[in-house]
Backbone bond lengths (Angstrom), bond angles and torsions (degrees), N, CA, C in turn:
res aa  C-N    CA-C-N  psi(-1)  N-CA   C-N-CA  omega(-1)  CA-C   N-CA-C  phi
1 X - - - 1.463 - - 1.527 109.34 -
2 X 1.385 116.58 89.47 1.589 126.59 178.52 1.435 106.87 -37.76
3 X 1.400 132.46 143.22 1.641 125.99 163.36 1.462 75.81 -102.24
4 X 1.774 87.41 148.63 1.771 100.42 157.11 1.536 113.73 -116.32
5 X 1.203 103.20 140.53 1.338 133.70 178.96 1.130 120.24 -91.37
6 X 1.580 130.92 -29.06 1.736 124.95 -176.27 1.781 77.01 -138.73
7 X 1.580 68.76 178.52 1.840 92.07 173.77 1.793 93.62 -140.94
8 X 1.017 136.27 98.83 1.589 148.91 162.28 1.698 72.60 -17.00
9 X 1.710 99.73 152.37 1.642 129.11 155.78 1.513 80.65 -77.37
10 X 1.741 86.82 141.54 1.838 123.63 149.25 2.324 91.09 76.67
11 X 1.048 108.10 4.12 1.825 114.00 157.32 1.397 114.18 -73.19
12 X 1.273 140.78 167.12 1.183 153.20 162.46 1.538 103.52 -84.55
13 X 1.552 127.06 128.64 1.497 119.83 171.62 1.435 132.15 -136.13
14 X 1.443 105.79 12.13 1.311 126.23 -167.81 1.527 118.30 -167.59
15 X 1.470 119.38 134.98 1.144 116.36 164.45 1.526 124.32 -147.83
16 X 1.274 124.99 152.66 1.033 142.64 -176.33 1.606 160.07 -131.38
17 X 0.999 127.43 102.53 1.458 125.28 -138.66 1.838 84.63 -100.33
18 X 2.088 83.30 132.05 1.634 100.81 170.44 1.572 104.10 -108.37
19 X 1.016 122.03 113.50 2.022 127.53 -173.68 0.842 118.94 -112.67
20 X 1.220 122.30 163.28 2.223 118.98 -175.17 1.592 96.05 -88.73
21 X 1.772 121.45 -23.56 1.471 127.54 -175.95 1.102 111.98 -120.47
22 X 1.204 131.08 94.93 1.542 148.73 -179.95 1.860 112.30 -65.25
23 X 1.295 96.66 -49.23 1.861 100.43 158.02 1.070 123.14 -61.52
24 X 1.527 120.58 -54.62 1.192 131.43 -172.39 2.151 107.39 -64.11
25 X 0.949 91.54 -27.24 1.978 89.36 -176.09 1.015 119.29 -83.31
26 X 2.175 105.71 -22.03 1.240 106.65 165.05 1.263 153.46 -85.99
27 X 1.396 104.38 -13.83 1.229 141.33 118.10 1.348 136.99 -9.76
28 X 1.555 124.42 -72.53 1.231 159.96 -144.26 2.013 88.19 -101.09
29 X 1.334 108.62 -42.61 1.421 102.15 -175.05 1.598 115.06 -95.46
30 X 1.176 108.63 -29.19 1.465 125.32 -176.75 1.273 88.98 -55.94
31 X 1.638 139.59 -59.05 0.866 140.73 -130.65 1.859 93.14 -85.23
32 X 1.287 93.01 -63.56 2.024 96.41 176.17 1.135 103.47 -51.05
33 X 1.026 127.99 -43.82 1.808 115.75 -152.76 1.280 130.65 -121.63
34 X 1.874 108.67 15.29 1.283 123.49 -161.93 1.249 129.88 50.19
35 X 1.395 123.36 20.78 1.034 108.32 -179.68 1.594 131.95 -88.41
36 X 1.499 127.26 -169.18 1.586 112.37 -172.22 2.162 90.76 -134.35
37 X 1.347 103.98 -170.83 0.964 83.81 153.18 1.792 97.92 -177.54
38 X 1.442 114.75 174.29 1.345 158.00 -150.74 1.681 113.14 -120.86
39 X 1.142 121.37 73.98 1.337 112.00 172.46 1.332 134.67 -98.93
40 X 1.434 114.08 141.46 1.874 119.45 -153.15 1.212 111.97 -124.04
41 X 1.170 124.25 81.51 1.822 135.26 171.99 1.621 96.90 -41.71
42 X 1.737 79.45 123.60 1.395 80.10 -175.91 1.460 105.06 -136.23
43 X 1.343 107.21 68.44 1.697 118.99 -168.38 1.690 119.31 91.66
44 X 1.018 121.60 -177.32 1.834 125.35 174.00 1.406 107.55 -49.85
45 X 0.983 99.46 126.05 1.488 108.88 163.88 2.184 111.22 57.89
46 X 1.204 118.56 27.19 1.285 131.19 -158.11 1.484 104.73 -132.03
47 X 1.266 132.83 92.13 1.663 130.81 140.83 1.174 133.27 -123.38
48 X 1.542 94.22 138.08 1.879 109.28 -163.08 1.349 87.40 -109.19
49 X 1.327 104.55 125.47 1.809 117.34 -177.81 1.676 80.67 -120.64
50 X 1.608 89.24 125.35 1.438 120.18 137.85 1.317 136.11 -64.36
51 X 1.418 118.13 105.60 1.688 116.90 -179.54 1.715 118.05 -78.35
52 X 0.752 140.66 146.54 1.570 147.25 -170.53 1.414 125.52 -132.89
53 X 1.156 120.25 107.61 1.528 120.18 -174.54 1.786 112.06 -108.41
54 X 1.322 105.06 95.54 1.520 99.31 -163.22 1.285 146.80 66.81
55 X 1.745 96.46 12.91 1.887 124.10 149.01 1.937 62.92 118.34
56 X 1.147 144.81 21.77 1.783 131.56 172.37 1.223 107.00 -106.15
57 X 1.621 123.86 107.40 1.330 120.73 166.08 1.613 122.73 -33.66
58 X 1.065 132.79 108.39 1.401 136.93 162.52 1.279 143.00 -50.54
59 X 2.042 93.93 -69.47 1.292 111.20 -168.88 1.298 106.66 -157.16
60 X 1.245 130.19 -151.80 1.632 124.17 148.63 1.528 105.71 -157.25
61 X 1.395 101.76 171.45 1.557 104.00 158.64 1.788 122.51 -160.34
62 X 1.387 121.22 -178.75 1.538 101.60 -162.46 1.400 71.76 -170.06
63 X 1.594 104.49 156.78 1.643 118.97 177.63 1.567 105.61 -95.47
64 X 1.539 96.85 157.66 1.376 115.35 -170.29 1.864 89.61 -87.19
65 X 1.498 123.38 154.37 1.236 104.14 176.53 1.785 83.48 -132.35
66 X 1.525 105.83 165.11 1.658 118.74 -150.62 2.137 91.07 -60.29
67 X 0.865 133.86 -27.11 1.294 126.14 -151.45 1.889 101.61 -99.91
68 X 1.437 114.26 -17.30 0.915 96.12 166.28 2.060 120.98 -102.76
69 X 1.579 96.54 -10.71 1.593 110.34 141.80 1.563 121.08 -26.71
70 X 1.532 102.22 -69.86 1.209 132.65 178.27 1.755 106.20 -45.42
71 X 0.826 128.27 -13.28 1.611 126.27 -144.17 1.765 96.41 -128.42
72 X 1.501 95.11 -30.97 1.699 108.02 170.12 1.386 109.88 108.04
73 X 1.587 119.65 30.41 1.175 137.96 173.10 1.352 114.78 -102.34
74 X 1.988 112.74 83.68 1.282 105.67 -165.91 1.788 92.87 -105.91
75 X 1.330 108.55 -166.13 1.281 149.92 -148.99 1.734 105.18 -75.59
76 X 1.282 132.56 91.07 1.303 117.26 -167.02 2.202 93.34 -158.58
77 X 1.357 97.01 169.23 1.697 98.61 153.02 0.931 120.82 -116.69
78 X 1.814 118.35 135.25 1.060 136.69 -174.08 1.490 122.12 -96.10
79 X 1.403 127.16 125.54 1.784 129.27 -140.46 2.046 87.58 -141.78
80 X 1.575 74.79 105.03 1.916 98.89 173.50 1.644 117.14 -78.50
81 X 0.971 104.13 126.98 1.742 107.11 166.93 1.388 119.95 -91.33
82 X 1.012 113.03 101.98 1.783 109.09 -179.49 1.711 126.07 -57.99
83 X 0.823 107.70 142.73 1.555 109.90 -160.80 1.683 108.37 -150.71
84 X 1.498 128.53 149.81 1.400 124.52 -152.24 1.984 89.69 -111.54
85 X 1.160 121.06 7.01 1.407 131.93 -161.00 1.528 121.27 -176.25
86 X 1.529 111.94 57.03 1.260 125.30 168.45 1.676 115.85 -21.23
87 X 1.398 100.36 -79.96 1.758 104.15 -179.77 1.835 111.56 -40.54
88 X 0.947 101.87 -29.62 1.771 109.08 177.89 1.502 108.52 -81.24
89 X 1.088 113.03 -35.71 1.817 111.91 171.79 1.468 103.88 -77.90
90 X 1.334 131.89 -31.22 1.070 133.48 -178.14 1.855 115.45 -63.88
91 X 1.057 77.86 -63.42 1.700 93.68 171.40 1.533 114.18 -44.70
92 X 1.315 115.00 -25.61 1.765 107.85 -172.16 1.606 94.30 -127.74
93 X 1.118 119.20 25.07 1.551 128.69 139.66 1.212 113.90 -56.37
94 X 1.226 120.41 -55.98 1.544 129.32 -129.07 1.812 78.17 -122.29
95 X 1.373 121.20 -46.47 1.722 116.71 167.27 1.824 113.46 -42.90
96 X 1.344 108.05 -46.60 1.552 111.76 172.29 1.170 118.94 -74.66
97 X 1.711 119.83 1.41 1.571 110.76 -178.50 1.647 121.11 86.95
98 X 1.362 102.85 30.30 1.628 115.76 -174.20 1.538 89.73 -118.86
99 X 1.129 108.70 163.08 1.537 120.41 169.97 1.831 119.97 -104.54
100 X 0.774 114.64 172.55 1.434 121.92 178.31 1.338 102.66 -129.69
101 X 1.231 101.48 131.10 2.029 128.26 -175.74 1.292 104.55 -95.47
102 X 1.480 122.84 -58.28 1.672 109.78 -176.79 1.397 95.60 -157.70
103 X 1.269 126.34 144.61 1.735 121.68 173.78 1.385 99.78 120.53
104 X 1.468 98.37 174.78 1.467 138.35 11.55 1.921 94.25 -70.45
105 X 1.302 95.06 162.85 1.748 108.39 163.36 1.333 109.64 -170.71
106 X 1.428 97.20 153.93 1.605 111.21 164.49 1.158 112.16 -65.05
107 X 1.708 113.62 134.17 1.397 109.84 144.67 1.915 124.76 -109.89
108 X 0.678 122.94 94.84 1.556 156.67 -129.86 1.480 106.98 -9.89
109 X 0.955 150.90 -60.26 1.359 146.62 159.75 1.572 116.29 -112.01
110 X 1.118 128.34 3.74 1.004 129.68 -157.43 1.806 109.76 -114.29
111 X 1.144 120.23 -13.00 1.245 127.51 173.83 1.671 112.50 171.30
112 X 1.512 87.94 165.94 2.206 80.65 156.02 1.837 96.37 -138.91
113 X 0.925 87.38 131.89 2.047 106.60 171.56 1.495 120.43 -108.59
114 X 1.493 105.01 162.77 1.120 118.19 138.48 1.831 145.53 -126.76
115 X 1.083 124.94 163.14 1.262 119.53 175.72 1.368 121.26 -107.26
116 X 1.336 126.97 100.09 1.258 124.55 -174.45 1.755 118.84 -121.65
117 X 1.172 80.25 171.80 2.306 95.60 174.15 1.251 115.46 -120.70
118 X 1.455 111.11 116.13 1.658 103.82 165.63 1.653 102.25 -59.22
119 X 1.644 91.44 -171.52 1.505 102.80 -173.55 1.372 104.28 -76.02
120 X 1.855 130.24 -22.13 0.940 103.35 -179.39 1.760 118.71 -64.96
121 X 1.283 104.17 -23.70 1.664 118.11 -151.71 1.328 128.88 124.35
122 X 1.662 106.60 -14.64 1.788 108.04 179.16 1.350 90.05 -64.47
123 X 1.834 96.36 141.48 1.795 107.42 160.87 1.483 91.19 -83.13
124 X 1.587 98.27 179.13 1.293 154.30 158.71 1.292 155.44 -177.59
125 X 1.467 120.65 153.63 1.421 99.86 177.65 1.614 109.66 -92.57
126 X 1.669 110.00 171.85 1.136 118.69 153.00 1.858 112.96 -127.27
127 X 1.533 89.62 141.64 1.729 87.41 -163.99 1.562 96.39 -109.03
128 X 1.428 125.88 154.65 1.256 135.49 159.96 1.409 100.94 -122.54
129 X 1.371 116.58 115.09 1.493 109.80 179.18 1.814 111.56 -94.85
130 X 1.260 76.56 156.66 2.319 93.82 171.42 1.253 87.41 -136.42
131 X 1.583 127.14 -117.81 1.445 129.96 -152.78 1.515 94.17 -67.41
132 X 1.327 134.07 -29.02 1.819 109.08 -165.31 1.209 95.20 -129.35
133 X 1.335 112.21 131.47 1.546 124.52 -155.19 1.560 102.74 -97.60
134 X 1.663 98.89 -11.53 1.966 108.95 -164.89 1.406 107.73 116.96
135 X 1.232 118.71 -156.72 1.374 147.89 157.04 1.777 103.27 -41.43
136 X 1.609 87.99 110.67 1.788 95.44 161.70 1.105 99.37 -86.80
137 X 1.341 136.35 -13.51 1.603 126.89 -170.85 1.216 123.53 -105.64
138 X 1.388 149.53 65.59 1.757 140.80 176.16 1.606 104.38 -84.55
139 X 1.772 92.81 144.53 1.229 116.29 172.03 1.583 115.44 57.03
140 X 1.324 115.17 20.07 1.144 102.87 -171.76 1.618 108.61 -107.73
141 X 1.156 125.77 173.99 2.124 110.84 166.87 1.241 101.17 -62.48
142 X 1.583 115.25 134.83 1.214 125.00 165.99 1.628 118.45 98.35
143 X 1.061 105.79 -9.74 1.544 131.03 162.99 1.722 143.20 -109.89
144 X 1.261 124.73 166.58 1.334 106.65 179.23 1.213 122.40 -48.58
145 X 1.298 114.18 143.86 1.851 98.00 171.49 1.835 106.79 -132.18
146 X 1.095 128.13 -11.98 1.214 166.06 172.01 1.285 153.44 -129.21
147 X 1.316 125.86 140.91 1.911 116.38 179.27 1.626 93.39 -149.33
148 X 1.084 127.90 135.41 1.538 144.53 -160.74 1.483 97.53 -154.87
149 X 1.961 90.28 128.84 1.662 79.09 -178.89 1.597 106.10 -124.58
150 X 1.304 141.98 134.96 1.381 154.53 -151.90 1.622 86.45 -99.44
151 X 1.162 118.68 139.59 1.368 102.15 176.70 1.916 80.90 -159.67
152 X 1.641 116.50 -176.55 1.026 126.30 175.10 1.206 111.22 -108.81
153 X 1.077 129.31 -39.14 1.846 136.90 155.66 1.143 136.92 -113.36
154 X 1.851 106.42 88.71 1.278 121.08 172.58 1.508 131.77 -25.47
155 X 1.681 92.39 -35.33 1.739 103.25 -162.96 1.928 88.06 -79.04
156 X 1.261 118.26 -36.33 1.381 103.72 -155.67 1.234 112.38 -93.46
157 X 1.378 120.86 -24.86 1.536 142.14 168.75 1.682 106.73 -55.01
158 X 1.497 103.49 -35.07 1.656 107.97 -176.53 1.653 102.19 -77.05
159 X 1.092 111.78 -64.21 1.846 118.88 172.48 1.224 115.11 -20.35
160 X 1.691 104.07 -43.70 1.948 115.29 -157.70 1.688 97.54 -75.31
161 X 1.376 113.93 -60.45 1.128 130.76 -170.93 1.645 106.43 -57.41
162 X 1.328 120.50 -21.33 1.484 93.70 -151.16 1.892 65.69 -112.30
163 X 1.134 127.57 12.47 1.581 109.16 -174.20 1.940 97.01 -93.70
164 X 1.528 110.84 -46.64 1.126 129.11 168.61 1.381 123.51 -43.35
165 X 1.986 112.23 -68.50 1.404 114.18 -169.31 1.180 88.48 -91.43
166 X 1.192 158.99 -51.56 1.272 160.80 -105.00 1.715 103.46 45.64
167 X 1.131 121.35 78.17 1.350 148.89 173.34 1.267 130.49 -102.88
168 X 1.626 107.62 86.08 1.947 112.57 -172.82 1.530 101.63 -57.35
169 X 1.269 108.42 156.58 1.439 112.83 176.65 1.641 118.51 -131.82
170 X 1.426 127.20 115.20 1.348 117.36 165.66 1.320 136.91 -138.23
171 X 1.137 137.78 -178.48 1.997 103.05 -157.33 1.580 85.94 -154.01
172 X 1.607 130.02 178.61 0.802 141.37 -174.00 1.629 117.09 -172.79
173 X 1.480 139.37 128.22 1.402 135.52 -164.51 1.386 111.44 -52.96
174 X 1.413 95.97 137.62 1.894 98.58 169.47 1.580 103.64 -85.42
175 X 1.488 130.37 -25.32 1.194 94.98 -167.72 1.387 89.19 133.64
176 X 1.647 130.11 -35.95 1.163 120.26 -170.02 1.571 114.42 -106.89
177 X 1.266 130.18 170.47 1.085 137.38 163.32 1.802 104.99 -36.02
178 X 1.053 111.56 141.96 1.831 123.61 171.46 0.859 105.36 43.49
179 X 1.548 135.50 -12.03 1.591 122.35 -153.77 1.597 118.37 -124.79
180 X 1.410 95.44 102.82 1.605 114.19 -164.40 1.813 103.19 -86.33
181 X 1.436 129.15 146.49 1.207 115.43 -176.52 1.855 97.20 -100.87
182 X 1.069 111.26 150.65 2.085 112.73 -176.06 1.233 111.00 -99.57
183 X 1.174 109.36 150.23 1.562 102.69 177.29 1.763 98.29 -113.34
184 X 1.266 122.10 155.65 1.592 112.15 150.88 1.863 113.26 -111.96
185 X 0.934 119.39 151.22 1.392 117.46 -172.46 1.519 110.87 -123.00
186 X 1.309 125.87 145.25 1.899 120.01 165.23 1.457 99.28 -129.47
187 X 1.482 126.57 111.87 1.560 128.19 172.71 1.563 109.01 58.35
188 X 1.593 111.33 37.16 1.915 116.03 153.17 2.207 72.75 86.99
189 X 1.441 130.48 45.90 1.692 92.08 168.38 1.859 80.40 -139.08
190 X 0.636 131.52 -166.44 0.914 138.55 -158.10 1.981 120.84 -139.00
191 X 1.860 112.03 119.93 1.301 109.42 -142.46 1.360 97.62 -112.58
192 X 1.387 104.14 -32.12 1.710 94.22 175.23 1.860 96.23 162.15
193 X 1.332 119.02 179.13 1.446 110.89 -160.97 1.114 107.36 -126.07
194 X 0.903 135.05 172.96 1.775 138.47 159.41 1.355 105.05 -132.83
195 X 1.885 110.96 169.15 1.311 142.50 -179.13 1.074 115.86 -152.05
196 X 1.336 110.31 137.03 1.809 108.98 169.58 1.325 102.75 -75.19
197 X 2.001 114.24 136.64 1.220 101.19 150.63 1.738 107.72 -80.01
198 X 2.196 83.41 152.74 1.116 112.75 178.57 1.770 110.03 -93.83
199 X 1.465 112.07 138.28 1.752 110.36 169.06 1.580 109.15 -39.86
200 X 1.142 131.89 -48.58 1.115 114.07 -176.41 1.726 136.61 -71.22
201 X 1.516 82.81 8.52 1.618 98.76 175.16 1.484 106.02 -81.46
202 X 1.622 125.19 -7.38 1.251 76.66 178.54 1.672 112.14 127.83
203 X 1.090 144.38 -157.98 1.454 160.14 164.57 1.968 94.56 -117.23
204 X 1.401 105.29 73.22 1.754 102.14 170.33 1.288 97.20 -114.88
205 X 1.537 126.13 137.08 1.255 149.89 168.34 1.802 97.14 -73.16
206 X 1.099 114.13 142.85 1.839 123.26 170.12 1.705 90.06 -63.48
207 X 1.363 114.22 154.93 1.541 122.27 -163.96 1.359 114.56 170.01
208 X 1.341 124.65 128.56 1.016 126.49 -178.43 2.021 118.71 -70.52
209 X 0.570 174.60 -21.78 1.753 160.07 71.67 2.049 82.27 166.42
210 X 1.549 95.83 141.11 1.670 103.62 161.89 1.034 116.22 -108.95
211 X 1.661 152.15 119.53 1.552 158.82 132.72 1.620 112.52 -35.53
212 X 1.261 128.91 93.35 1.575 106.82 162.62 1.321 125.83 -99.03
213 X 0.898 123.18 138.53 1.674 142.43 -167.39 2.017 93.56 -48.94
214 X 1.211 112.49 143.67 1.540 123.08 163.23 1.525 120.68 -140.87
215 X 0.740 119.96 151.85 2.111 123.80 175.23 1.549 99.62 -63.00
216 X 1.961 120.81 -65.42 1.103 98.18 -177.11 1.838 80.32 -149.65
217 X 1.620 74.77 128.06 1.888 120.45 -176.72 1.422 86.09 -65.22
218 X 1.304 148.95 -40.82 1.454 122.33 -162.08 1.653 112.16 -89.99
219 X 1.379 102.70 -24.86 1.542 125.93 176.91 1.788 99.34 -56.68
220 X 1.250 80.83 -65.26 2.075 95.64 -174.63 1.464 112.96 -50.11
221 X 1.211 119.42 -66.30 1.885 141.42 152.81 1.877 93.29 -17.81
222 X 1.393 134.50 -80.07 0.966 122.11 -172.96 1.849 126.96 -75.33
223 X 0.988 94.64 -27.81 2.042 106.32 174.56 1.845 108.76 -61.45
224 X 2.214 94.57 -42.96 2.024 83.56 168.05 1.067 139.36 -69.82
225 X 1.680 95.37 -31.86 1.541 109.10 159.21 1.725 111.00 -38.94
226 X 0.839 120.54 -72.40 1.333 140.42 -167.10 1.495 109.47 -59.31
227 X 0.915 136.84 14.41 1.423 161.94 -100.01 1.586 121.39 -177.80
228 X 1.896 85.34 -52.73 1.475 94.30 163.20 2.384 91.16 105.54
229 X 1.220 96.71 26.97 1.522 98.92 174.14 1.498 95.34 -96.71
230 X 1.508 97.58 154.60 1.495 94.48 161.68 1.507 125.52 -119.54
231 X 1.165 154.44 169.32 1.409 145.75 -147.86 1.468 102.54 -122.67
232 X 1.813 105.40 120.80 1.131 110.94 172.41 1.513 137.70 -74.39
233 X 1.816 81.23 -57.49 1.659 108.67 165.29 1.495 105.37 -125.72
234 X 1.005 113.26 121.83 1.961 109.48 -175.45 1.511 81.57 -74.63
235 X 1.721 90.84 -172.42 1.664 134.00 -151.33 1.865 93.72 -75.94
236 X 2.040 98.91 113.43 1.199 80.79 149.22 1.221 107.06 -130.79
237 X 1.446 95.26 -142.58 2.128 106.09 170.93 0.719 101.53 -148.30
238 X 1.489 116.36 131.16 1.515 141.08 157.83 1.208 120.82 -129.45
239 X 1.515 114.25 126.63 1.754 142.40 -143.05 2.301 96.80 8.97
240 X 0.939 126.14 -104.05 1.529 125.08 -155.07 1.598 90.57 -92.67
241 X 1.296 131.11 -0.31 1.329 122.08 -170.82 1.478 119.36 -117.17
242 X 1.403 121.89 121.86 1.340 126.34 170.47 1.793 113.00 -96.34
243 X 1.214 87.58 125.14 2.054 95.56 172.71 1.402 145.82 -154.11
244 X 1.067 131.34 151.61 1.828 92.72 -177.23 2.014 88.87 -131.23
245 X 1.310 112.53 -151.67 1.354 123.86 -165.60 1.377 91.18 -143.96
246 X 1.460 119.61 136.30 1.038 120.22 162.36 1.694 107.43 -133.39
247 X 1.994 90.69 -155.14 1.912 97.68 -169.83 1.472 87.47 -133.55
248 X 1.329 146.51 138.87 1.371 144.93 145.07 1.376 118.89 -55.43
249 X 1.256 133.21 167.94 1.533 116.14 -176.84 1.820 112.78 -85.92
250 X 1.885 108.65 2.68 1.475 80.21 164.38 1.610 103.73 -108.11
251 X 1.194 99.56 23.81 1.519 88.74 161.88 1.636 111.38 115.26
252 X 1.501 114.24 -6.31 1.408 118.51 -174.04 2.130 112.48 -82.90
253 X 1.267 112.23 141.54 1.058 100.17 -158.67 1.695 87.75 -106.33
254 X 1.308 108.30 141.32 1.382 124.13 -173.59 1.564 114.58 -135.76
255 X 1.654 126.79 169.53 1.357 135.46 -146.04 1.927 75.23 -130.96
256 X 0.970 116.03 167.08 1.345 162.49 134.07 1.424 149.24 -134.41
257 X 1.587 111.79 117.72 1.387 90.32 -161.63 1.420 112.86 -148.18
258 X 1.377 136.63 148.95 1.617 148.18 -168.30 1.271 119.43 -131.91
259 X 1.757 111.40 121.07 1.423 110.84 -153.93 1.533 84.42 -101.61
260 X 1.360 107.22 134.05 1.757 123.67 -167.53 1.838 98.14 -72.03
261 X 1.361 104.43 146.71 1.678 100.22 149.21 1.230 112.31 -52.80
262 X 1.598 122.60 150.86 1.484 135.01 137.97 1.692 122.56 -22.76
């Protein structure tokens, strides 16, 4: 089980779930994914719990409270791009036609970020690390294993990203009518994917989506159920990878996923 130490600029290195039930998720995830956790008062009414996968920072999460609900800050996970110069990613956010939500800022020794929107509307963060580099854990069970972003315009979502991270882009048919799956690329490795939403999805906001790594995806798939998740996209396979999509019970929609033997 590799520890990681850096996060490459323009990688994914952190993620974080904002919930209406801060007990209840910790709970609800501990239970799927072994995890433990670390919680950090972080002013009135404010805790940032640290998740832990084998004493390895993971992820985090912190409750949504009704007033920033109110404001249109609902229930989702939030997936950081690491970067060696925040204010400089920031700046060609808003150069590519994305907006900026809050930042750049310090977070006290531990980094300075930002929170931004492509043009479609997916948030995100961008992280500059000092003391916390992100996720000691990639690809492993119990950790990120993925970031996929749903967006409404492939063509323009690809432009933004690759103007920002410098992010190659290439896609290939799923199988369905119009609907090609995207790849994003940094130096031939691979950063995370996109999809058009389809009308029949529904009322879906553009959004970046989290995958976490599991031992066995069919085990996990039935234990959330059981759990009280509900099923978005059941269990498939695609080339070495088995996964499905689900909902947590306060409502956050999440990836699971198992990289097949050879």
């Amino acid at each position: 089980m590799p520890v990681m130490t850096t996060h490459a600029p323009g990688t994914f290195c952190w993620v974080e779930l904002a919930t209406s039930d801060a007990e209840a998720a910790k709970s609800f995830y501990s239970q799927l994914l072994g995890w433990t956790w670390i919680d950090n008062p972080m002013g009135e009414n404010m805790v940032y719990t640290m998740m832990q996968k084998d004493g390895n920072f993971v992820c985090a999460l912190f409750q949504i409270h009704e007033q920033m609900m109110a404001e249109g800050f609902h229930p989702h996970w939030v997936c950081y791009i690491s970067t060696d110069d925040v204010d400089a990613a920031t700046v060609r956010v808003t150069e590519a036609g994305g907006n900026v939500i809050n930042g750049p800022f310090d977070v006290f020794n531990a980094g300075r970020m930002s929170v931004v929107a492509d043009p479609t509307g997916a948030t995100f963060g961008i992280w500059q690390p000092r003391d916390h580099i992100g996720a000691g854990l990639i690809f492993e069970p119990g950790s990120l294993g993925w970031t996929e972003l749903n967006t409404t315009d492939t063509g323009v979502a690809a432009a933004f990203y690759g103007s920002v991270f410098g992010w190659a882009h290439s896609s290939r048919p799923t199988g369905q009518p119009d609907q090609d799956y995207h790849f994003f690329m940094l130096e031939d490795n691979g950063v995370g994917g996109m999809i058009q939403i389809q009308p029949d999805w529904g009322e879906v906001p553009p959004h970046w989506a989290a995958y976490l790594c599991v031992e066995d995806v069919d085990a996990s798939f039935q234990k959330a159920q059981e759990m009280g998740a509900e099923v978005v996209v059941p269990l498939m396979n695609e080339e070495n990878v088995r996964f499905a999509f689900l909902k947590d019970p306060q409502g956050v929609h999440f990836g699971i996923v198992q990289v097949m033997s050879e």
